[in-house]
N, C-alpha and C positions, 0 to 999 in steps of 0.2 A: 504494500500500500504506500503509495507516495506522501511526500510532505506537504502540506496546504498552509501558501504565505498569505497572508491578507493585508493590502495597506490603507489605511483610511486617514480621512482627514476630513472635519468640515466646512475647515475653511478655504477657500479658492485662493488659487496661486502661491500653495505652498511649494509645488512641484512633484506633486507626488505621483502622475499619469510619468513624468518621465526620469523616476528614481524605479515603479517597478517595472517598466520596459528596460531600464539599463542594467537592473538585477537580473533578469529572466536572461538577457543573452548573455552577461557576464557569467552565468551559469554552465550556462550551455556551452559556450565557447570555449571556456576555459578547463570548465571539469569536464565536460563531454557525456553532459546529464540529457537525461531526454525530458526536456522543457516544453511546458504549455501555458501562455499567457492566454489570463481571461481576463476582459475590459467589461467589467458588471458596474462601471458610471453610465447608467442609464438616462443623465440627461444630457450628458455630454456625449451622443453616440457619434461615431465615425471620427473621435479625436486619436485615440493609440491607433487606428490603422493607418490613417493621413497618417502621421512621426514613422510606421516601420514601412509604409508607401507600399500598403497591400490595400487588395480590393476586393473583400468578402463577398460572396454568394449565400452564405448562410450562419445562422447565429446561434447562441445559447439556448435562445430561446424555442428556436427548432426541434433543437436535440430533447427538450423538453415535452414538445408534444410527439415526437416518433417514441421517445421511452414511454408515453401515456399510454399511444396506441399499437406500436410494432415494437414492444421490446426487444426483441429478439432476430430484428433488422435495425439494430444500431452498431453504426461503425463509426471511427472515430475522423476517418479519412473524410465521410459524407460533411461533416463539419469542418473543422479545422483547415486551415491555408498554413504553407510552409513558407517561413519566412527562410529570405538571403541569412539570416545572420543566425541561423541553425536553431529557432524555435519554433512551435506552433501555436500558432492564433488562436484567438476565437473572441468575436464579441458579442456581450450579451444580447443588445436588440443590434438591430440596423437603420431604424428610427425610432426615438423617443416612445411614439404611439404601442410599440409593440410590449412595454414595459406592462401595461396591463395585464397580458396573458400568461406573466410569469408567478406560477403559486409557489409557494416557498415549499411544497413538498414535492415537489417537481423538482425546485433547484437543489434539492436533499439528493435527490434519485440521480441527477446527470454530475454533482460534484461527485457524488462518488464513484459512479463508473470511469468518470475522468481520473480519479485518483489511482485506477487500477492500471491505467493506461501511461502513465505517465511516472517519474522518480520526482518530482516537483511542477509543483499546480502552483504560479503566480496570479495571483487576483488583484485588483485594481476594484475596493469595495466599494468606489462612490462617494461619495461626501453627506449623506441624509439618512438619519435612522428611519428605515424602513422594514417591514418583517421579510421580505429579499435580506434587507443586509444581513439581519440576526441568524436567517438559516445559511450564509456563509459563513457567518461565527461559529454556528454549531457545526460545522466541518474543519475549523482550521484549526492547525496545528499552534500558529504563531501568529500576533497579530505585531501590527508595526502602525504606529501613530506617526502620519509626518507632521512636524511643526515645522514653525521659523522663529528665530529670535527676538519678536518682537509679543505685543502685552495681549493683543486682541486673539494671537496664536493660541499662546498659552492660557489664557484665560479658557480658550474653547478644547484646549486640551484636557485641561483639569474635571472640564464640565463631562467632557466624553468618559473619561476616567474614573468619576464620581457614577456615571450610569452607567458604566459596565459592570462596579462594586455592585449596584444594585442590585444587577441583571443575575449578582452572583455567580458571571465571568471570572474567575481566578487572573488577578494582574499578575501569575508567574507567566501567562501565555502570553502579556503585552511588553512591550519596550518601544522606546522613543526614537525615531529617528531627525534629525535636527540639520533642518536643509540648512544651506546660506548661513554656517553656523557663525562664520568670522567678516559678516556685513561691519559695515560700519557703521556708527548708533547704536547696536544691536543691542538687547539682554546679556550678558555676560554668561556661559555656556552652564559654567559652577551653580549659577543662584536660581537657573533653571533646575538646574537636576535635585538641591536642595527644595526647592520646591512642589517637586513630582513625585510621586509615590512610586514608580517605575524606572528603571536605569535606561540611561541614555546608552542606546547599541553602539551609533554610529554618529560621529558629527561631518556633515558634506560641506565642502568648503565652497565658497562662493565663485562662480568665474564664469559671470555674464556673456563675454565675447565668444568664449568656447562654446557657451552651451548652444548659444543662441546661432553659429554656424553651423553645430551639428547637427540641431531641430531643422534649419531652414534647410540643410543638405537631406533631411529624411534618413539619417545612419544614426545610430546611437552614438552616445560620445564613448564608451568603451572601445567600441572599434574604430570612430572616427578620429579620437586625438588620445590615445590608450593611456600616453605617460603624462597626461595634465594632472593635477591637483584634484580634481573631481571628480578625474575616472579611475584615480588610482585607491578615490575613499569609495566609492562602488564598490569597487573590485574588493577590495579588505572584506566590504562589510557583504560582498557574493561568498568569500572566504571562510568568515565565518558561522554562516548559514551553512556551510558543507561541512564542517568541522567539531561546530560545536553542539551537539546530541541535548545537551541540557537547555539550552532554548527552546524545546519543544516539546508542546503535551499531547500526551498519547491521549487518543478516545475515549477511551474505558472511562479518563477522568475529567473528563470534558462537561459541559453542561447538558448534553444530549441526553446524558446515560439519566442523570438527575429528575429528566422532565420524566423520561417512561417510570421512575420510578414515586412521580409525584410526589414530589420534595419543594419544589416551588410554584406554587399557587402562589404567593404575595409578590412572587416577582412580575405574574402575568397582572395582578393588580395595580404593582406600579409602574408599570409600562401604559397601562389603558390610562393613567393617569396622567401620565408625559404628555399624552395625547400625540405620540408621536409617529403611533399607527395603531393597531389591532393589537390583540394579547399577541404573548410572542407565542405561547402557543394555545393551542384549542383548547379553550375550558369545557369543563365538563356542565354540562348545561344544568341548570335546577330550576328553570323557566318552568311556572306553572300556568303559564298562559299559554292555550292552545293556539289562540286566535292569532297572537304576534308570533310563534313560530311556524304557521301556517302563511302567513304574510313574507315572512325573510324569505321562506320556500320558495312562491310563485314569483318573488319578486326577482330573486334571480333568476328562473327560468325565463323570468321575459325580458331579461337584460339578455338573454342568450339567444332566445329564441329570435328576436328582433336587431340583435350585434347591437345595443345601441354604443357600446364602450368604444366602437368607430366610427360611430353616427356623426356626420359633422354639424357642429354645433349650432351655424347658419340654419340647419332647418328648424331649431325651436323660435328662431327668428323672422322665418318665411310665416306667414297667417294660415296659409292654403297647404303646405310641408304640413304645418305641425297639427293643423285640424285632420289631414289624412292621417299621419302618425297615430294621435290621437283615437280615432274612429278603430284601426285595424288595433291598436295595442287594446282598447276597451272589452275587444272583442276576446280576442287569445285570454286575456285577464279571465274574463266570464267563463271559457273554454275551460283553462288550469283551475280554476277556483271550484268545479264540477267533478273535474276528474280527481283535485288533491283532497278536497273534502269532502267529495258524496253526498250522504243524510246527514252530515255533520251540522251544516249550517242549512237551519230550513227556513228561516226567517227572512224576505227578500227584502226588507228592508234591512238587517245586517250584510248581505250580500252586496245590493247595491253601493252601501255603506264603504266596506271592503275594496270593493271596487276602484272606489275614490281615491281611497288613501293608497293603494297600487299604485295606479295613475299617476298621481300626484307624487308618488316618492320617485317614479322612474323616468316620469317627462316633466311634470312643472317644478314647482320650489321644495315638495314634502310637507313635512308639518308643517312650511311658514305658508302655505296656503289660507287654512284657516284662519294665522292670526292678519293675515294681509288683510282680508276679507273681513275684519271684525274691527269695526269703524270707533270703538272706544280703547282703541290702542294707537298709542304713541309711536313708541320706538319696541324693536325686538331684536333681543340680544344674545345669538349663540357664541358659547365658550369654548363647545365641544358636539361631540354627537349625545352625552346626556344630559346636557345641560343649554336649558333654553329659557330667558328670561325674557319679559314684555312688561312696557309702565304703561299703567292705568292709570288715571285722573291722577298725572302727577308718584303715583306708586309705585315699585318693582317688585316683582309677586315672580315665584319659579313657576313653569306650567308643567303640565304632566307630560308632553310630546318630548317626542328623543327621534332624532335620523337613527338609519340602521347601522353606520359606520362611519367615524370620521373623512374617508375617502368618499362616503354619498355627499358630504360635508362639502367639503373641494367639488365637488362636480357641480354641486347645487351651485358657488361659486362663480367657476367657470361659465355654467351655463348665462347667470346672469350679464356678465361681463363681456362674453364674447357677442352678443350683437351691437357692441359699442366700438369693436374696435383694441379694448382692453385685456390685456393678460395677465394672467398671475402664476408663478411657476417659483422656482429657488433662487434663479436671479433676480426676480420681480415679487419677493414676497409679500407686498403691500400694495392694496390699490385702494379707489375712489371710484365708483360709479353710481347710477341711477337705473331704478325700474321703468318702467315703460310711465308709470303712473307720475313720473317725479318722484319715487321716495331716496333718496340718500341710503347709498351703500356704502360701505368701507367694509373691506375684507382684510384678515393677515393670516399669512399659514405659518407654520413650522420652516425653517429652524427657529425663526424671529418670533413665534407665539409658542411655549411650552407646554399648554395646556390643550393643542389643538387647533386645525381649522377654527376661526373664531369672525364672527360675521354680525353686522350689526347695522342694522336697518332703521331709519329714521322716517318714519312715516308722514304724507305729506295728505292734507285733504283736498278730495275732489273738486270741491268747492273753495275759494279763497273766503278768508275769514274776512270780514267786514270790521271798521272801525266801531260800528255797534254792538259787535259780538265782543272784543275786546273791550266793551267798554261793560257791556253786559255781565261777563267773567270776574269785573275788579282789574282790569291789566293797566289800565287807567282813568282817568275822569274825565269827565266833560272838557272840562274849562280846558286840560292838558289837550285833548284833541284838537281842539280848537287852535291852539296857540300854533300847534305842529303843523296842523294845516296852512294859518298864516304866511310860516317860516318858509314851508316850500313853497308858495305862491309867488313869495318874495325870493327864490331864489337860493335860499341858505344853502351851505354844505353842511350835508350831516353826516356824523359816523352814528354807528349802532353798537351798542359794546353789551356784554355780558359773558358769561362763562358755559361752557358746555351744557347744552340744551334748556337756555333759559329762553331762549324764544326771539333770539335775535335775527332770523332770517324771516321768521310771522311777521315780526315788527316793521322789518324793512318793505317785506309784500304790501302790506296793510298803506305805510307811509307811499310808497311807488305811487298807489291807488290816488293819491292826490295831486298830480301831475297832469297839467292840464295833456287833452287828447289832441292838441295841437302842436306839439311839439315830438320829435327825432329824439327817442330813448334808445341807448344800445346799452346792454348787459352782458358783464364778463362773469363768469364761472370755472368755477375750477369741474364741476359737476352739477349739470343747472337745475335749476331750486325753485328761482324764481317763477313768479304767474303773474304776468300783468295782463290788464284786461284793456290798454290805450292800443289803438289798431297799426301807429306807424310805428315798432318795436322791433331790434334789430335783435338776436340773437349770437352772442358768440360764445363758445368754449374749448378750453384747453384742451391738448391731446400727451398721453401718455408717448414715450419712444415706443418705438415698435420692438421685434423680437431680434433685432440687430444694435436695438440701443440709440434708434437715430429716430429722426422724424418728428420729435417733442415740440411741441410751441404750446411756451409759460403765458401766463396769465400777463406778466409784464409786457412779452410781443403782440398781444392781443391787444392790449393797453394800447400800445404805444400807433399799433394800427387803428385801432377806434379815434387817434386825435384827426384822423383823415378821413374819414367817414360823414365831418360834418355833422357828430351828434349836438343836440340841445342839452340833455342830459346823459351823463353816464354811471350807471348803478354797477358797482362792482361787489360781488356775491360777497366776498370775505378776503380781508389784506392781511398776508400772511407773509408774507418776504417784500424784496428789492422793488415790486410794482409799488411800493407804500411813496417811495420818493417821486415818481412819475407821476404819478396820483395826485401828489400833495403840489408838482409843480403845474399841472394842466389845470389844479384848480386855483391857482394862483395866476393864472394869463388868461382868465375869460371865459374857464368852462362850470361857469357856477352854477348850483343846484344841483350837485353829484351828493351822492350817498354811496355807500359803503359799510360790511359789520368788521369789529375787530374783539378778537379775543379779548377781554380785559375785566378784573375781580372789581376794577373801580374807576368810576373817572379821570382819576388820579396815576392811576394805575397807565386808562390809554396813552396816556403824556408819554410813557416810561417803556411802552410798547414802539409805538411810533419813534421815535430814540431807535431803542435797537434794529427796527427795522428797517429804517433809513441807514446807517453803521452799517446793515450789512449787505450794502448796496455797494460798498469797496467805497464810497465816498469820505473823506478825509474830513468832515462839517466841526467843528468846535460844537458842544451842546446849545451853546446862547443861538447860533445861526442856525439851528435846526430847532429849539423853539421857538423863531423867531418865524418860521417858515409855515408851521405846524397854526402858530396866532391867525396869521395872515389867512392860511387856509380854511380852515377848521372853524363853524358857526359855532354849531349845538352837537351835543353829545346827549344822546338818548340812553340811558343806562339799563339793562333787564337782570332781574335776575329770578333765579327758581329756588322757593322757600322752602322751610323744612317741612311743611303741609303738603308740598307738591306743587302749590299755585304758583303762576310766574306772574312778575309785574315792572312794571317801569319804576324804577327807585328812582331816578335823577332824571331830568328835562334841566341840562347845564350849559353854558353859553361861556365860549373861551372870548372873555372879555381884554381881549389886550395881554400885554406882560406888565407884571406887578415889577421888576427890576430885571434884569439883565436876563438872568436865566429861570427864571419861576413865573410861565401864565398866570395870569387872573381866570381861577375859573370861578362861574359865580351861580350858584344852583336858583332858578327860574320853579321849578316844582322839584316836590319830592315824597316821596314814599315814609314816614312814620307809624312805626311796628308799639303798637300799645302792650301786646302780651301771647299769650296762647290759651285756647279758650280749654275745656276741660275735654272735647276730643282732635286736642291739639292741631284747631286750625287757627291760624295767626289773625288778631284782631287789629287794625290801626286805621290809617285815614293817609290821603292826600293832603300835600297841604304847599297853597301859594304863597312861597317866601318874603314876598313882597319885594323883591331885585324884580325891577323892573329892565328886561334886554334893550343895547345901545342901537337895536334897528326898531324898536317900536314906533320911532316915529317915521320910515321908514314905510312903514306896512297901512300906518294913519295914509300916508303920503298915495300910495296905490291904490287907495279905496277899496282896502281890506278890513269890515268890520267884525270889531270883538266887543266883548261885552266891557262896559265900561271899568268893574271890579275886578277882572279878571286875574289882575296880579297882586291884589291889595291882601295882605299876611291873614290869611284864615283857613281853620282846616275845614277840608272838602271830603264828608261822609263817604267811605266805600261802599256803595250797596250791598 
């Protein structure tokens, strides 16, 4: 039985695609082993074949379904490609897409027949804990961690380190290998290893110009330039791979043997918890629900029945695709739900029932169906595949719904994402989109979320809310509508401030609404929100890089093209970087009665915002010349925030009156929110109330034959209904 090497890393550009391709032939070459490299980075497919400048017909993932269906028609020659440089090939997929089809008892079945075939099995694991990669763990012999000497390396070294402890992996089977050990700036090699629970094997010495001739020649550097510095620490460390017997754990006491023997259960619990895939291995079910393991049943056979895992995603996007989809999958559903349950279920309203949530989990959203559809919900907030939260008036409440698998998680995802244009994947593990309805998406997966696919939808109503409905709620009073309405008649710049989901883009819809229907609005979005109902409304929004990393235009180039567009007004969704200076100078040259929301805990606070976000615009301003900029620009600051009731309201209606000295505005509060106490089922009691600052444009608004009430600003509090 041969030796199984595995090198992993999670983080990119440590070098590790071309430390075990230079191990595999330093092997072979020199001891005259019979070598098999296997490239199982499934997102990276077709990168180790480019470097040894081979061209595969067939993959891992092949040999996986011939051992399913013709065991006994598996040869190793029908796979593998022989490489110039005396090893053989094989990569797992040959496109990303095929990753799908690999079950990790499958890659149990072909590592091993590979291991019979071969004196040494090189593995290239990938960089993402996936249950692929754990069933290459439970085959190898040796694992090999590549770092680099810097803090973000090892930071994710330790973290990989602390979850293989978990996994109850034995760290006698890992060791460190430490690329680019002698960079310059680096970590110092010593304070690593003193840090690591694991002995450093090998340190590779840096030599950019070599490596990078012999990548660009397509020859490894062991053959390409043999007596460099780099190929000669290869080679040592090929050396003692052949040499040293005690690097290496035999089977018997590996983790495999463990699981058959049901010894770890808690480890398959803290893996579901990682959210960083499935258990690592099969729990033993104790589901006493018939109904949901009847559900997992059909639901995979009609991901099978119908391929949809190669379905392209364009067709949940097509109306006429995905109603046909739809119509034929309802059907097969009815079909399987017949043949798997019988007399089981005789109730055709459970049936029909059934039906739905099939549907629903394999074509549209899954359980956020329902909550999408249930009009006294906010926002909905998945953590994981069992964990699904939703605010109610203001509330967060756990619901009883759970997807079937974090990976239904990700596809739910996907599927949203992909009729925008947008991807999400390891290099892009963050994004921002929109449902068809307007609702505000933001998705993040794994490595960068711990706990799981994590997805979090901000619901947007059908209808735009009215300044009487917010007045209706308590979000403000009369007299304050009124005043805001003035403000924009007259032109003001407004921002909109408050802190995560206090209601600062309602506020901004609601205030847009007041803009005369005679004038050229253009809105910028990062993911558009907005709903105005004026008919000459331009639309524009930003776009993500595509899957080359190019093609991106920010919100700031939007910007900067809306000053040519000839708007009256420009509403910008939310300023969140370098557009904040562009912004604050168009509204300082005659593009007045722009609005805009900005993250901020206080009015005070937006001053301090705006600062740094101008700063990091690379611009060199002294603080006095950028709040000197900010005065000039900037009318009224509308403040929101969401109470510990639930309710949101306009705390402040503030007016940046000038600078008080050099570097500190005058800001000077016009209304404001006053919190009297908390009633005894803890909803917040207080009042509005007009300060009596009377703003330096009210005569101004007198001027335009804008009528307010005559009391309007004189110091009294204004009852909350």
């Amino acid at each position: 039985m041969g030796k199984t090497i595995a090198l992993f890393s999670t983080k990119g550009g440590t070098g590790k695609t071309f430390l075990v391709t230079n191990l595999a032939v330093s092997v072979a070459s020199d001891y005259k082993k019979n070598v098999c490299l296997l490239d199982m980075d499934l997102h990276a497919a077709g990168d180790m074949g480019t470097l040894l400048a081979l061209s595969p017909s067939k993959a891992f993932v092949d040999m996986t379904h011939q051992l399913k269906s013709q065991p006994e028609n598996v040869k190793k020659e029908n796979f593998v490609i022989h490489s110039a440089f005396g090893i053989d090939f094989l990569p797992g997929v040959l496109r990303p897409q095929q990753a799908w089809h690999l079950e990790p008892i499958r890659v149990k079945e072909a590592l091993g027949f590979l291991q019979k075939e071969y004196d040494y099995l090189f593995i290239d694991a990938g960089r993402a804990f996936t249950d692929v990669f754990v069933a290459i763990l439970n085959q190898a012999n040796l694992i090999l961690l590549v770092a680099t000497p810097d803090i973000l390396s090892i930071y994710q070294t330790k973290w990989v380190l602390d979850t293989l402890q978990y996994l109850q992996f034995p760290l006698s089977m890992v060791r460190i290998v430490l690329n680019r050990a002698d960079s310059l700036s680096s970590i110092r090699w010593q304070d690593i290893r003193t840090s690591l629970p694991v002995d450093i094997l090998c340190r590779i010495p840096s030599e950019g110009r070599i490596v990078g001739q012999a990548l660009n020649s397509r020859v490894p550097v062991v053959i390409d330039t043999p007596r460099s510095k780099v190929a000669l620490a290869v080679k040592k460390l090929a050396s003692d791979l052949i040499t040293d017997e005690k690097l290496y754990i035999e089977r018997k006491d590996t983790l495999e043997v463990k699981i058959q023997e049901g010894e770890l259960e808690k480890t398959g619990e803290f893996w579901e918890k990682q959210g960083m895939t499935e258990a690592l291995v099969e729990p033993q079910s104790d589901e006493t629900d018939e109904i949901l393991i009847l559900k997992r049943r059909i639901h995979n056979r009609l991901i099978e029945e119908l391929n949809l895992k190669r379905l392209d995603l364009k067709n949940f996007s097509d109306a006429k695709k995905a109603k046909d989809l739809k119509e034929k999958a309802e059907l097969l559903v009815a079909n399987l739900l017949t043949e798997e349950a019988g007399s089981f279920i005789s109730s055709q309203e459970v049936r029909r029932k059934l039906v739905k949530e099939i549907i629903d989990e394999a074509l549209a959203l899954g359980p956020l169906e329902d909550l999408l559809a249930d009009p006294t919900i906010t926002d909905i907030m998945v953590n994981n595949k069992n964990e699904i939260y939703i605010e109610r008036n203001g509330k967060i409440e756990l619901t009883s719904k759970k997807f079937i698998s974090n990976d239904q998680v990700k596809t739910i995802i996907e599927r949203i994402i992909a009729p925008i244009g947008r991807r999400i994947d390891e290099s892009v593990p963050m994004v921002d989109a929109r449902l068809p309805d307007g609702s505000r998406v933001n998705a993040i997966i794994p490595p960068l979320s711990l706990t799981g696919p994590t997805l979090t939808i901000r619901k947007f109503r059908k209808e735009r809310f009215t300044i009487e409905e917010l007045i209706g709620i308590n979000t403000l009073s009369v007299q304050m509508s009124e005043f805001i309405k003035a403000a924009i008649a007259c032109r003001k710049n407004i921002i909109v401030s408050g802190g995560t989901g206090s209601g600062k883009t309602t506020v901004l819809n609601v205030l847009s609404g007041f803009i005369s229907n005679k004038e050229r609005i253009v809105t910028i979005e990062d993911a558009a929100e907005l709903k105005l109902h004026q008919d000459h409304w331009v639309r524009l929004e930003s776009r993500s890089p595509n899957i080359e990393g190019k093609g991106a235009i920010t919100v700031r180039e939007l910007f900067r093209n809306t000053l040519r567009m000839r708007p009256d007004r420009i509403i910008i969704g939310e300023c969140r970087g370098i557009e904040t200076l562009d912004m604050l100078q168009a509204m300082n040259t005659g593009h007045d009665g722009s609005m805009t929301t900005v993250h901020a805990n206080s009015t005070q606070d937006v001053l301090s915002r705006l600062d740094s976000m101008i700063l990091m615009a690379g611009i060199e301003l002294p603080i006095r010349a950028i709040r000197e900029m900010v005065t000039s620009a900037i009318d009224l600051i509308v403040h929101t925030a969401r109470l510990s009731d639930g309710t949101r309201k306009i705390l402040q209606i503030t007016e940046i009156a000038g600078m008080i000295d050099e570097s500190h505005p005058n800001l000077k509060d016009i209304f404001s929110f006053k919190q009297t106490g908390v009633d005894v089922k803890g909803a917040i009691a207080g009042y509005f109330l007009a300060t009596g600052y009377v703003p330096t444009f009210a005569e101004e608004i007198e001027i335009k034959g804008i009528q307010l009430p005559a009391d309007i600003f004189v110091p009294q509090p204004i009852p909350a209904a």
